[in-house]
C-alpha positions in Angstrom: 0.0 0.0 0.0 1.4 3.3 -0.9 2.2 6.5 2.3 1.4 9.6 2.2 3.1 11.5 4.6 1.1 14.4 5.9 3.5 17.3 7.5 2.3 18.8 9.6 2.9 22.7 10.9 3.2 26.6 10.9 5.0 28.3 8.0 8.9 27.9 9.5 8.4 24.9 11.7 10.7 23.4 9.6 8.7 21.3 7.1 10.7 21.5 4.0 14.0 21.5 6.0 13.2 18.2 7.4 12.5 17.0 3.9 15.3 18.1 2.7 17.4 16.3 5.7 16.0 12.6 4.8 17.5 10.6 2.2 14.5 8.1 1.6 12.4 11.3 0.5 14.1 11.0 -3.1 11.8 8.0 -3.6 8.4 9.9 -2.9 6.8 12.9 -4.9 6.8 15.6 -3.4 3.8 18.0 -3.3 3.1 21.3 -2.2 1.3 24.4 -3.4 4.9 26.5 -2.4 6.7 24.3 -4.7 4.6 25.7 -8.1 4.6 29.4 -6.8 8.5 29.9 -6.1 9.0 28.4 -9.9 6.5 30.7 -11.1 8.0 33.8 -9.4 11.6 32.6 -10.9 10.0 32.2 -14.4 8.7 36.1 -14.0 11.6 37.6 -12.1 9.4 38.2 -8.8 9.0 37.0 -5.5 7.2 34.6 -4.0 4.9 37.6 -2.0 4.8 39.5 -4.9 2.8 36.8 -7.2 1.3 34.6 -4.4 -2.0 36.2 -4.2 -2.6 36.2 -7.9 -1.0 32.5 -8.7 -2.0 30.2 -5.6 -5.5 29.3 -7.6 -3.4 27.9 -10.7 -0.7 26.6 -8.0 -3.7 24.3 -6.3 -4.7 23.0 -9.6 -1.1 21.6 -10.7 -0.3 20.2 -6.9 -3.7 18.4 -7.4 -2.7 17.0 -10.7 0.9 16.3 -9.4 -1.4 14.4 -6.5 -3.5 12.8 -9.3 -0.2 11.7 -11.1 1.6 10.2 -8.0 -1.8 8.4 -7.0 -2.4 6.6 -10.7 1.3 5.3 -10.3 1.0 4.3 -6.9 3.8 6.2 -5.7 4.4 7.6 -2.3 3.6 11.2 -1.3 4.9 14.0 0.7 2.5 16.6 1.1 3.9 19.5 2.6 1.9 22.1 3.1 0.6 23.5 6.5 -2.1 21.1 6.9 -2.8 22.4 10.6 -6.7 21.8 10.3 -8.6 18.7 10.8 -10.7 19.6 8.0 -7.6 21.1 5.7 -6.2 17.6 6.3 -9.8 15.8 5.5 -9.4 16.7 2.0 -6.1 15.0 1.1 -7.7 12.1 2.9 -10.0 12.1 0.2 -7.9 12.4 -2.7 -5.5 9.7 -1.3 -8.4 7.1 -0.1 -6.4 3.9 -0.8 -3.0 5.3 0.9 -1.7 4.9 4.5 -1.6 8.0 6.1 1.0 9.1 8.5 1.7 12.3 9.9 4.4 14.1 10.3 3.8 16.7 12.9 6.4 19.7 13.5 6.0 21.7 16.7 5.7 25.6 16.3 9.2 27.0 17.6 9.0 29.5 20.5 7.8 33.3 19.2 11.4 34.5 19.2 12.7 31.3 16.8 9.5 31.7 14.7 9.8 35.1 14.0 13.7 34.9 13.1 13.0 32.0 10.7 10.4 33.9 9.5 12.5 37.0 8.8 15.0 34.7 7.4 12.9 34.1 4.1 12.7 37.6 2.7 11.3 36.8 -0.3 8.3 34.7 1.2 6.5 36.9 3.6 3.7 35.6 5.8 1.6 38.8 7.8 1.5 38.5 11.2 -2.4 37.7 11.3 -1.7 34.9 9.1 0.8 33.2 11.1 -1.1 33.8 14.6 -4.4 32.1 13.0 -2.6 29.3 12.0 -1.2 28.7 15.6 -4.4 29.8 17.3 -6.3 27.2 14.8 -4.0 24.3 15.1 -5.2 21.1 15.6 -2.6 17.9 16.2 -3.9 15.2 13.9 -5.2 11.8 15.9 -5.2 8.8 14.9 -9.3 8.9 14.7 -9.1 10.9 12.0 -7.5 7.6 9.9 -3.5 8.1 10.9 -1.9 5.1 11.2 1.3 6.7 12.0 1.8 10.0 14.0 5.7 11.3 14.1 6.4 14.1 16.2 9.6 16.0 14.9 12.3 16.8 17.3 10.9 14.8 20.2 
């Protein structure tokens, strides 16, 4: 049965680092709306702020396909994207039907840490409001919601 590996966590929990830091991820697609919106910005000489607004629609349509793709071939899956709601999380349960689902939860870093990593990606900025939702509306994924696996980063 093919994984899909949920991640789960606030923009700079460390998502994509982690990824990035483990060798078996070369044998799974990786998916993520990010992914599609920092080529695009390259392609038009922008930044990732600068064309997010405008491009995320078209960015959501070719992660889903690159979803679609990975699913008809029965490969494994990263999904990295914020995925801190039960119900954002519900809908990649419902593309992915006949995968086993783990999460990969990441921790939101003290105010001090978030903020520098935050300030460390100048091209990607995330308002304020944005960030604090997130953390206010975070919900850990459970194992009731179909998990078969839940990894906790860093502990």
């Amino acid at each position: 049965m093919p994984k899909v590996y949920v991640l789960v966590g606030v923009p700079a929990s460390g998502k994509s680092t982690w990824i990035e830091n483990q060798d078996w991820t070369q044998d799974c697609v990786i998916v993520s709306t990010d992914i599609w919106v920092e080529i695009k910005a390259k392609q038009v000489g922008k930044t990732y702020s600068e064309i997010f607004q405008d491009y995320m629609p078209h960015a959501v349509k070719l992660m889903a396909n690159q979803v679609t793709m990975a699913r008809d071939r029965g490969m494994d899956i990263i999904w990295d994207q914020t995925s801190t709601t039960v119900a954002s999380r519900k809908k990649k349960f419902k593309m992915l039907p006949d995968y086993e689902h783990i999460a990969v939860v990441f921790p939101t870093p003290d105010r001090v840490e978030l903020n520098m990593r935050l300030a460390n990606r100048p091209d990607k900025v995330i308002p304020a409001e944005v960030v604090d939702s997130m953390i206010a509306s975070f919900q850990l994924p459970t194992k009731a919601e179909g998990y078969t696996q839940i990894i906790v980063v860093g502990r």
